[in-house]
C-alpha positions as CSV (number, residue, x, y, z in Angstrom):
1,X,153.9,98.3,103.6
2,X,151.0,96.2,105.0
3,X,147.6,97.5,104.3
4,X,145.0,97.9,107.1
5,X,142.5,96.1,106.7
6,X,139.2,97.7,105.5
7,X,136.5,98.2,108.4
8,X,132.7,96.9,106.9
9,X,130.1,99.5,107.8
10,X,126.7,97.4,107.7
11,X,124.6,99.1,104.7
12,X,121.8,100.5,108.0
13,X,124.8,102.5,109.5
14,X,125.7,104.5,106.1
15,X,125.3,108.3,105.7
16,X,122.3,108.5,104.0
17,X,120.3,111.0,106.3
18,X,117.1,109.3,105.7
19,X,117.1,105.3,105.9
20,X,114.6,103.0,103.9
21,X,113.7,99.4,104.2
22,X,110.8,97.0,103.3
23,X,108.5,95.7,106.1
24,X,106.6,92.1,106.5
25,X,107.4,91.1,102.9
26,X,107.3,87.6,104.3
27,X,103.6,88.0,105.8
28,X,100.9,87.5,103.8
29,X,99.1,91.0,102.6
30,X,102.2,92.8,103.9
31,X,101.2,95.7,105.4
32,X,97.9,95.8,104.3
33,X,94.8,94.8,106.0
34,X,92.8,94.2,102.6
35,X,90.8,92.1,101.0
36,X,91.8,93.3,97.2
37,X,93.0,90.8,94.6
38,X,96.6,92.0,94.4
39,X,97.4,92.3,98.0
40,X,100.8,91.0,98.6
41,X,101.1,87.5,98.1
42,X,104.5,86.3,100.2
43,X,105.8,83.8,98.3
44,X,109.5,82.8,98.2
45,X,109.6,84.0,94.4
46,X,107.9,87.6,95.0
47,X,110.3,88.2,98.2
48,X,112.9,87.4,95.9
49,X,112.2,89.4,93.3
50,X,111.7,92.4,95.8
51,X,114.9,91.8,97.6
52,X,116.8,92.5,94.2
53,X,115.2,95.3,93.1
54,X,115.8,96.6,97.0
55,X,119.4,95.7,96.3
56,X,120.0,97.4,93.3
57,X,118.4,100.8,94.5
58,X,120.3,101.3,97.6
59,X,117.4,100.5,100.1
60,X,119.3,99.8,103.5
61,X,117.1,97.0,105.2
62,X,114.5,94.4,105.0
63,X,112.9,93.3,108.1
64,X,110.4,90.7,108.5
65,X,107.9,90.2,111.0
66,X,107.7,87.0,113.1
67,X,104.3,85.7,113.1
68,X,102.9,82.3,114.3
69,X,99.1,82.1,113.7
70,X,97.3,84.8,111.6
71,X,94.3,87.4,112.7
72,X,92.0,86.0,111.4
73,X,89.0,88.0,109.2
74,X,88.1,87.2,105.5
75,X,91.9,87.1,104.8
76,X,93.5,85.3,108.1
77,X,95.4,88.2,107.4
78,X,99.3,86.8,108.3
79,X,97.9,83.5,108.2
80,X,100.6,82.7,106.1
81,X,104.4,83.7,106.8
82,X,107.8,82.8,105.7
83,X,110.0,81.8,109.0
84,X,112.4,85.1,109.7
85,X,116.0,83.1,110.4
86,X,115.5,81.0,107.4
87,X,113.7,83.9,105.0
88,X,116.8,85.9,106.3
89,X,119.6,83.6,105.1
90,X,117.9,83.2,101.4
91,X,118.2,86.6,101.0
92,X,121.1,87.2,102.3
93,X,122.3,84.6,99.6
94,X,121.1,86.2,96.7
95,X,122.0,89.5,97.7
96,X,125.2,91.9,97.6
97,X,124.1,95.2,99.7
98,X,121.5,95.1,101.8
99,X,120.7,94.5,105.2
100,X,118.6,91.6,106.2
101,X,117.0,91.4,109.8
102,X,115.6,88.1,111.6
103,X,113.0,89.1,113.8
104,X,113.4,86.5,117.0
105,X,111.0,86.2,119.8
106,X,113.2,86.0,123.4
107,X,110.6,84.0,125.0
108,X,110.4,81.2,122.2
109,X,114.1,81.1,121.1
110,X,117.6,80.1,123.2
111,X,119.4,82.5,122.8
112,X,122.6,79.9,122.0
113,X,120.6,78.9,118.9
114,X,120.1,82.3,118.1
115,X,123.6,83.4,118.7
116,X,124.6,81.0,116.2
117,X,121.8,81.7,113.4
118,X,122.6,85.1,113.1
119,X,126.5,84.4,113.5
120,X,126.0,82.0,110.4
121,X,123.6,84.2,107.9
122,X,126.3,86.6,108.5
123,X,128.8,84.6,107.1
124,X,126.4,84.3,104.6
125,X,126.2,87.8,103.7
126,X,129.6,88.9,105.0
127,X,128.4,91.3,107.0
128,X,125.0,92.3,106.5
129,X,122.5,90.4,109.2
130,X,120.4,91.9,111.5
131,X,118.4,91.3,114.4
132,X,115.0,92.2,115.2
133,X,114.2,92.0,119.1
134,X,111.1,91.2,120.0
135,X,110.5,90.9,124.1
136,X,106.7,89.4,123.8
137,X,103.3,90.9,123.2
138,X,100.8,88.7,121.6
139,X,98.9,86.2,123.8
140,X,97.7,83.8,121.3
141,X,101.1,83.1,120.5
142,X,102.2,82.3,123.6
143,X,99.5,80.1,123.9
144,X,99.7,78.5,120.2
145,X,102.9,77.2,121.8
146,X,101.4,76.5,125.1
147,X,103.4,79.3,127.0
148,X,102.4,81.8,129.0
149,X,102.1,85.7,128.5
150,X,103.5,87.6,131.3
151,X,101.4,90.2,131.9
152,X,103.6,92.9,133.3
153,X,106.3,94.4,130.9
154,X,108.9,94.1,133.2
155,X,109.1,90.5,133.6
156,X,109.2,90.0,130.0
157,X,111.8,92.9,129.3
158,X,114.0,91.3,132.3
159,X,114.0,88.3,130.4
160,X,114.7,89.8,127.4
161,X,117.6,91.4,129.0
162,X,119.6,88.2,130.3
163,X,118.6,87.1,126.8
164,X,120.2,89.6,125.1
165,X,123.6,89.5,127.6
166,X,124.0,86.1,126.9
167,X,123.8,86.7,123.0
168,X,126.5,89.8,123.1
169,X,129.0,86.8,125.5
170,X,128.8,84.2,122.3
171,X,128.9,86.8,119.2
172,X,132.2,89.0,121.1
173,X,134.2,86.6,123.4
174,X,136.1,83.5,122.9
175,X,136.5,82.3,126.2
176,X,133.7,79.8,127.6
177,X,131.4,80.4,130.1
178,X,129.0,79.5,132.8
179,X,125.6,81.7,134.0
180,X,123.4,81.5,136.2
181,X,120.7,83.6,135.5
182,X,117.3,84.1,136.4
183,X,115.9,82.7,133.3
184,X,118.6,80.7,131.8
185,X,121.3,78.4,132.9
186,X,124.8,77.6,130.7
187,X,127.6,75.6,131.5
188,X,130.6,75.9,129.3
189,X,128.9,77.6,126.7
190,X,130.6,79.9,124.2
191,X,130.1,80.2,120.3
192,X,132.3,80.1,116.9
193,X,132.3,81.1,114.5
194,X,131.4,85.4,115.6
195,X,129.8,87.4,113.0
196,X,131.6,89.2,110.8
197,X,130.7,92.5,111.7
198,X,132.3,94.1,114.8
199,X,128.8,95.0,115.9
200,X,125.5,93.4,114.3
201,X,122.5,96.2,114.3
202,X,120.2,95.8,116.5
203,X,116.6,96.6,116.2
204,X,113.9,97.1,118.3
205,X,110.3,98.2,118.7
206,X,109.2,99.7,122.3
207,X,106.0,101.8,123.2
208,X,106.1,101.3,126.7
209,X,108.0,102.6,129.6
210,X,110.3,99.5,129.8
211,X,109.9,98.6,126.4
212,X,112.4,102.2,126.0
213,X,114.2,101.6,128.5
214,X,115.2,97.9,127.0
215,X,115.7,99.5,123.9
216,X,118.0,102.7,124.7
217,X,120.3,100.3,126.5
218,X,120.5,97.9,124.0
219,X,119.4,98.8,120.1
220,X,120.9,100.9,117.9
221,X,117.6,102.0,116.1
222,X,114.4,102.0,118.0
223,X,111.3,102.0,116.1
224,X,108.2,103.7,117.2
225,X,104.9,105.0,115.4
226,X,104.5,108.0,114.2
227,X,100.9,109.1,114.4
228,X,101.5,112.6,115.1
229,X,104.5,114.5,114.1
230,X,104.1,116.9,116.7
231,X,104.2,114.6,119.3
232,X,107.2,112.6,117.4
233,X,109.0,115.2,117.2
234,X,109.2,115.3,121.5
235,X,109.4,111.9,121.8
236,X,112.5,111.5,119.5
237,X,114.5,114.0,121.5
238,X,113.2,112.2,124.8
239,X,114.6,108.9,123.3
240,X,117.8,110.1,122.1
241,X,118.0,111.8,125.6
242,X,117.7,108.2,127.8
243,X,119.9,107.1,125.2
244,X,122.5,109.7,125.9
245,X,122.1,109.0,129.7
246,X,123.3,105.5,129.2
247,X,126.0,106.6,127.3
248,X,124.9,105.4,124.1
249,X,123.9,107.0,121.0
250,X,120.3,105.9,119.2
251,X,118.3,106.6,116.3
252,X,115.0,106.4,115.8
253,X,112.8,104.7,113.1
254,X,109.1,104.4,112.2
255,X,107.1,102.0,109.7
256,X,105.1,104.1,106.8
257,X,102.9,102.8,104.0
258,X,103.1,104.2,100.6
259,X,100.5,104.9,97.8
260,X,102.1,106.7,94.9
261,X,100.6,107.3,91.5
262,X,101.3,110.2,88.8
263,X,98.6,112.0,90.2
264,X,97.0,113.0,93.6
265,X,93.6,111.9,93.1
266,X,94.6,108.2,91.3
267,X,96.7,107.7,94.9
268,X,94.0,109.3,97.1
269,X,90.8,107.0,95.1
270,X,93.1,103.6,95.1
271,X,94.1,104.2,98.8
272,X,90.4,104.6,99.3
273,X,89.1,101.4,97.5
274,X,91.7,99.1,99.0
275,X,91.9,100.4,102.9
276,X,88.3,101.5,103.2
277,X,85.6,99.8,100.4
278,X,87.4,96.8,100.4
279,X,89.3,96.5,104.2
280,X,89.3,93.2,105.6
281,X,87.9,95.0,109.2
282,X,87.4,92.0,111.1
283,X,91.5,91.2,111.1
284,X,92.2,95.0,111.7
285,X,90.2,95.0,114.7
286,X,91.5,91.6,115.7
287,X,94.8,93.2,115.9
288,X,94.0,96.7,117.5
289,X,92.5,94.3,120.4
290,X,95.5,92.4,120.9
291,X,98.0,95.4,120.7
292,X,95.9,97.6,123.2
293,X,95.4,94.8,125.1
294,X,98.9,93.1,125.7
295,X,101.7,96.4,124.1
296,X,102.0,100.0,124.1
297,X,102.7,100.5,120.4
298,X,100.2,103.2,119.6
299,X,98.6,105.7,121.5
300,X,95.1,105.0,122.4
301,X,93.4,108.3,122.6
302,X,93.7,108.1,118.7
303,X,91.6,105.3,117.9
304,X,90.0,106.0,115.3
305,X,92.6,107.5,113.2
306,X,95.0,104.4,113.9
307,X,91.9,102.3,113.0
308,X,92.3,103.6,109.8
309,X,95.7,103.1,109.0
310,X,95.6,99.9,110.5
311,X,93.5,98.9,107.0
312,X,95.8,101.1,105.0
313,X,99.3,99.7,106.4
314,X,99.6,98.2,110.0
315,X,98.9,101.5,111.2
316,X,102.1,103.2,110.0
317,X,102.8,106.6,108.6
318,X,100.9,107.0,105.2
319,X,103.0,108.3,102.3
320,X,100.1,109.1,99.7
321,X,100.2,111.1,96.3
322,X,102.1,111.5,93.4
323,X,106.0,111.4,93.7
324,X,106.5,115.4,94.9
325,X,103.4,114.8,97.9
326,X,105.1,111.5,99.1
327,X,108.3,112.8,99.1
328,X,107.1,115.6,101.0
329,X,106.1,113.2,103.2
330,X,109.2,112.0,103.8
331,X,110.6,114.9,104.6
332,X,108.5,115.7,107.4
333,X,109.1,112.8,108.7
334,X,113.1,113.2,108.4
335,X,111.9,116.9,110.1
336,X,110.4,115.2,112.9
337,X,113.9,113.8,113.7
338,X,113.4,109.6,112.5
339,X,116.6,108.9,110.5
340,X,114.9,106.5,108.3
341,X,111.4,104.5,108.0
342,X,110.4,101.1,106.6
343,X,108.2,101.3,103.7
344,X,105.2,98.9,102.2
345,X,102.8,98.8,99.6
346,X,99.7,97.0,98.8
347,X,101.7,95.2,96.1
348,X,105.7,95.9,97.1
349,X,107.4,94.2,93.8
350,X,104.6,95.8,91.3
351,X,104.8,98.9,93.1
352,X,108.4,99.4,94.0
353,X,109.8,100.4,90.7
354,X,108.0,103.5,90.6
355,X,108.5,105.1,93.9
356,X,112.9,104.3,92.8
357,X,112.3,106.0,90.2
358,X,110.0,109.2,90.6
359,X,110.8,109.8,94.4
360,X,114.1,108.5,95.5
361,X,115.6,111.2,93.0
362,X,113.5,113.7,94.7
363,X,114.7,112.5,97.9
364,X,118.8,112.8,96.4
365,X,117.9,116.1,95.2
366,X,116.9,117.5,98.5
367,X,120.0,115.5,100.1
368,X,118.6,113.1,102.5
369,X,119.8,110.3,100.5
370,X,122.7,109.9,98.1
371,X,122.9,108.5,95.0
372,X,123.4,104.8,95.0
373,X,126.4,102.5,93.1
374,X,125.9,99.0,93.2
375,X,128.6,97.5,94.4
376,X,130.1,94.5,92.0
C-alpha cells in the first residue's frame, strides 16, 4: 500500500496554547534601551548560541528586526544589525526545529527577489521560514536610501498589498505571468523552486486602521502591544472579528521583555538599575519620536508608562520576578486572548537557560505549553 505522504506543520502553527519566540537577537542591545555592560551584544556567535538553546527547548520562532541606521544616544542603539534574509538562512542551517522569520521591508525589496529568498532558506530548513511584513514607518530610512516616506498609511499599505499578491503568484503557481500593477510591472515572471511548506507564516505588526486591515487579510499572526490587558483583551476579539469577516482565521501576538531571578526583589532591583539608573534615554526618546510621528504602534495617551518600557524592552509587555510571578505573567497575557509572545532579555543567551528551566515547566504544568522532544 502506498503511504501518504506526511503533511509538515511549521513549528509557529503547533498546539502549544501559548507560543514563544526571541525578538531582535540580531540588533545590537536587543530589546533593551541600556547602557549596561552586558547588554546584548549581536554577534554571529551569541545569535548562534541562542538559536540552539531556542531549538532544543521547543521555542517556536525567532524574528529579527530589520534595521538600517541605528537611534542614536550613548549606544547608537541598533546601530549595529545582522541583515534578516541572510541571519535567517544561518540559522536556519544550524537548526532542526524552529522557525526562523526574515523581516523584509516592501518598499526597499522586489518582491521577485524576495519570493525567491524565502523560497530558498526554506529549502534550507525544510520547512521552517518565515516572513516578517513590514509596509514602512521609519523616515530616516527611507531617506538613508534616498526614498521617500509616504505619509498616509494607505498608500504604503496599497503598495504593500500588490507586493504581497505578487509574492503568493511566485511561491503557489507554476504558470508565468505578466502584471500590471500600480507599483510594479512583470513580464513573464514566475519562480522555482516554491517553498516547501504549503503555506509559509506570515507575520505582521499593524497599529493603525489600515495597518489591520493589511494584516487580517493577509497574516496569519498579527502582532500588536499590549500595554493594557484590559484594553487587549477587546482589541483581540475585534481583530479576530475583521479576521472572521474576511473569511480568515488570525491570531494574535505581542512582544514582552523578561527579568527573572530566584527572587522578586533581585528581578525588581536589576530591572531598575539597567532600564532606569543606567537607560540610554536619548535613543529611547529618539524612537518614541519616530514611532508617534510616522506609526500607530502604541497608544499615545500612555506616554509615560510606554516611555518606560521603552528602556526596559522596546516597550513590550514586562515579564518581571521570580519564575512563579513571570509565569503569572504569562498567563494573563494567554487570558487576554494572545496565543503566544516574543520574549527578550537584557542578555538572551546568559539569561535564557534559566527562564527554560524554572518557568517553561510552570508554564507545562498549567497546560499552555507541552512538553518538548527534540526531534533527531
Amino acid at each position: 500500500m502506498k503511504e501518504t505522504p506526511q503533511v509538515f506543520i511549521p513549528p509557529v502553527r503547533n498546539d502549544n496554547k501559548f507560543k514563544l519566540g526571541f525578538f531582535a537577537t540580531n540588533c545590537s542591545g536587543g530589546m533593551a534601551g541600556t547602557q549596561v555592560e552586558e547588554r546584548w551584544k549581536n554577534t554571529w556567535e551569541n545569535n548562534l548560541r541562542l538559536a540552539r538553546q531556542a531549538d532544543e527547548a521547543g521555542i517556536e520562532f525567532m524574528l529579527p528586526i530589520a534595521r538600517w541606521i541605528g537611534y542614536g544616544g550613548a549606544t547608537d542603539f541598533h546601530g549595529n544589525v545582522l541583515e534578516t534574509m541572510t541571519w535567517a538562512a544561518g540559522l536556519l542551517a544550524h537548526t532542526k526545529n524552529i522557525n526562523v522569520f526574515a523581516t523584509i521591508h516592501t518598499a526597499c525589496n522586489h518582491p521577485m527577489v524576495v519570493a525567491k529568498q524565502i523560497a530558498t532558506i526554506d529549502q534550507i530548513g525544510r520547512g521552517r521560514a518565515g516572513l516578517n511584513i513590514v509596509c514602512g514607518w521609519n523616515k530616516p530610512e527611507y531617506e538613508a536610501m534616498g526614498q521617500t516616506l509616504p505619509d498616509d498609511h494607505e498608500t504604503r499599505y496599497e503598495m504593500g498589498q500588490e507586493w504581497y499578491d505578487i509574492i503568493k503568484k511566485v511561491w503557489y503557481e507554476d504558470e508565468r505571468f505578466d502584471w500590471d500593477g500600480k507599483y510594479f510591472k512583470l513580464k513573464g515572471a514566475y519562480g522555482q523552486p516554491h517553498p516547501v511548506v504549503d503555506r509559509v507564516p506570515i507575520f505582521n505588526a499593524a497599529g493603525s486602521s489600515q495597518g489591520r486591515d493589511f494584516a487580517t487579510r493577509n497574516a496569519d499572526f498579527l502582532f500588536t502591544s499590549a500595554i493594557d490587558l484590559a484594553r487587549s483583551k477587546v482589541e483581540v476579539q475585534e481583530i479576530k472579528a475583521q479576521a472572521a469577516a474576511n473569511g480568515r482565521e488570525i491570531d494574535v501576538l505581542t512582544f514582552s521583555y523578561v527579568v527573572c531571578r530566584p527572587t522578586i526583589k533581585e528581578a525588581e532591583d536589576y530591572h531598575h538599575y539597567y532600564s532606569q539608573d543606567h537607560a540610554d534615554w536619548g535613543a529611547v526618546d529618539n524612537i518614541i519620536s519616530l514611532m508617534f510621528a510616522h506609526a500607530e504602534s502604541f497608544p499615545k495617551d500612555q506616554l509615560q508608562l510606554i516611555r518606560d518600557r521603552f528602556s526596559g524592552g522596546h516597550g513590550g509587555y514586562p515579564l518581571i520576578g521570580d519564575p512563579v510571578t513571570v509565569a503569572d505573567g504569562i498567563q494573563k497575557l494567554y487570558e487576554a486572548g494572545f496565543a503566544g509572545s516574543t520574549l527578550s532579555f537584557v542578555d538572551y543567551a546568559e539569561e535564557f537557560p534559566y527562564f527554560r528551566d524554572n518557568v517553561l515547566p510552570i508554564l507545562e504544568a498549567r497546560g499552555l505549553r507541552n512538553a518538548f522532544k527534540v526531534k533527531s
